[in-house]
C-alpha positions as CSV (number, residue, x, y, z in Angstrom):
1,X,0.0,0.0,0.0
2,X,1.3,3.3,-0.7
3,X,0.1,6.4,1.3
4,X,-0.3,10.4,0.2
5,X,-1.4,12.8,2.4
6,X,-4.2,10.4,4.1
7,X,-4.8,8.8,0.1
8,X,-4.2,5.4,-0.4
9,X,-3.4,2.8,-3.7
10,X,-3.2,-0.6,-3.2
11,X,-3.7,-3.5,-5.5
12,X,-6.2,-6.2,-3.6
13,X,-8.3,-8.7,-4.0
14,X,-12.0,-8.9,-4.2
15,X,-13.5,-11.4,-0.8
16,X,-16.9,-12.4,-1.0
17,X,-18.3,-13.5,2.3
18,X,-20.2,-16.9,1.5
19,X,-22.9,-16.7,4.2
20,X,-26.1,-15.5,3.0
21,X,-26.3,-11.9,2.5
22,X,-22.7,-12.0,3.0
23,X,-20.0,-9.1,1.9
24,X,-18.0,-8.3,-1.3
25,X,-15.0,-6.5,-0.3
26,X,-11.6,-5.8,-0.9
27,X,-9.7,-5.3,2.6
28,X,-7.3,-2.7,3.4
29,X,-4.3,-3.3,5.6
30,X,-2.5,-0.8,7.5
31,X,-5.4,1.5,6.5
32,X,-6.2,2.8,10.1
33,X,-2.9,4.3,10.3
34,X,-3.7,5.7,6.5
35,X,-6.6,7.4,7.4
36,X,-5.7,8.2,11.6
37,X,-9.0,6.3,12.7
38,X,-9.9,2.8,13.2
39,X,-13.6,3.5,13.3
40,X,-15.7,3.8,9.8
41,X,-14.3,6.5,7.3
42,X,-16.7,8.0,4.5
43,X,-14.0,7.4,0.8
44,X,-13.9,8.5,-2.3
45,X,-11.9,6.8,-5.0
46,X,-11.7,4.1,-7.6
47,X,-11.6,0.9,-8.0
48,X,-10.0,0.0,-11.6
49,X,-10.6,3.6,-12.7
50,X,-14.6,2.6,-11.6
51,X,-15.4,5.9,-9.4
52,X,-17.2,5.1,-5.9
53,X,-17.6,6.7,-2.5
54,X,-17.9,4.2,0.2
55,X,-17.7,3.8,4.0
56,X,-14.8,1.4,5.0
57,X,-15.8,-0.5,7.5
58,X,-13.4,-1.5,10.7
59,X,-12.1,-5.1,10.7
60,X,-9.7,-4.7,13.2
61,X,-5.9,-4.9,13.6
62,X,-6.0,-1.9,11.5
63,X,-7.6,-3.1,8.7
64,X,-11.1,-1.9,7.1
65,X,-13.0,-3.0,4.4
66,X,-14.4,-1.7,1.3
67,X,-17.3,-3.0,0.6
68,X,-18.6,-3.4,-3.1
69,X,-22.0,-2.9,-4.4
70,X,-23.4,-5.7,-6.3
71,X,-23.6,-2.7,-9.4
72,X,-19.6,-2.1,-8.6
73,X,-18.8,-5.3,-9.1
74,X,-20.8,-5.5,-12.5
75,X,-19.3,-3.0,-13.7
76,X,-15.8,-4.3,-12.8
77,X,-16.9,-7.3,-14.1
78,X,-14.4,-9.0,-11.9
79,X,-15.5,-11.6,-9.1
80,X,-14.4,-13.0,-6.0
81,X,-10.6,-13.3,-6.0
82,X,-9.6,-11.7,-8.3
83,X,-7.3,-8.5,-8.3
84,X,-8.1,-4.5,-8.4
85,X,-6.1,-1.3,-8.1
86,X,-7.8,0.8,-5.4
87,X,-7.2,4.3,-4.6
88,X,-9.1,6.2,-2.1
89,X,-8.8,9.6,-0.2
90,X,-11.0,10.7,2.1
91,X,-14.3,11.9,1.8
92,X,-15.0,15.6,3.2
93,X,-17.5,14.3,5.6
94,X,-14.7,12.4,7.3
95,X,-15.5,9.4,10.0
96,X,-18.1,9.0,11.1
């Protein structure tokens, strides 16, 4: 992961959570020290050039997740395990 003045670009790959009703996300290490917060943080970015604001999610050990909209991931047309160049900055909402 590389970080910029509280932006981030990391390649990652795409989870989906099996369960029903389960997650797609990519996850994030060493993004709580990234963004100075290990609660939820409002994002703006890309994913593969795709545009998206998002709210990463905490997953501990300094790690959040992006989740990925079902219309995201379309549009990626990439699936579960596969790899994606993320870059995101903060949102000017901030945490939340």
């Amino acid at each position: 992961m590389t970080t910029t003045d509280s932006a981030i670009a990391i390649e990652a790959t795409i989870v989906r959570d099996e369960h029903k009703g389960g997650w797609t996300y990519v996850a994030l290490p060493g993004s709580k020290e990234a963004f100075g917060t290990g609660k939820a943080v409002r994002v703006v970015g890309t994913v593969d050039d795709v545009p998206i604001q998002a709210t990463l999610l905490p997953l501990g050990g300094g790690t959040h997740m992006l989740p990925l909209k079902q219309a995201i991931v379309r549009t990626l047309g990439k699936g579960a395990g596969e790899r994606v160049a993320v870059l995101l900055a903060p949102h000017s909402e901030g945490t939340r």
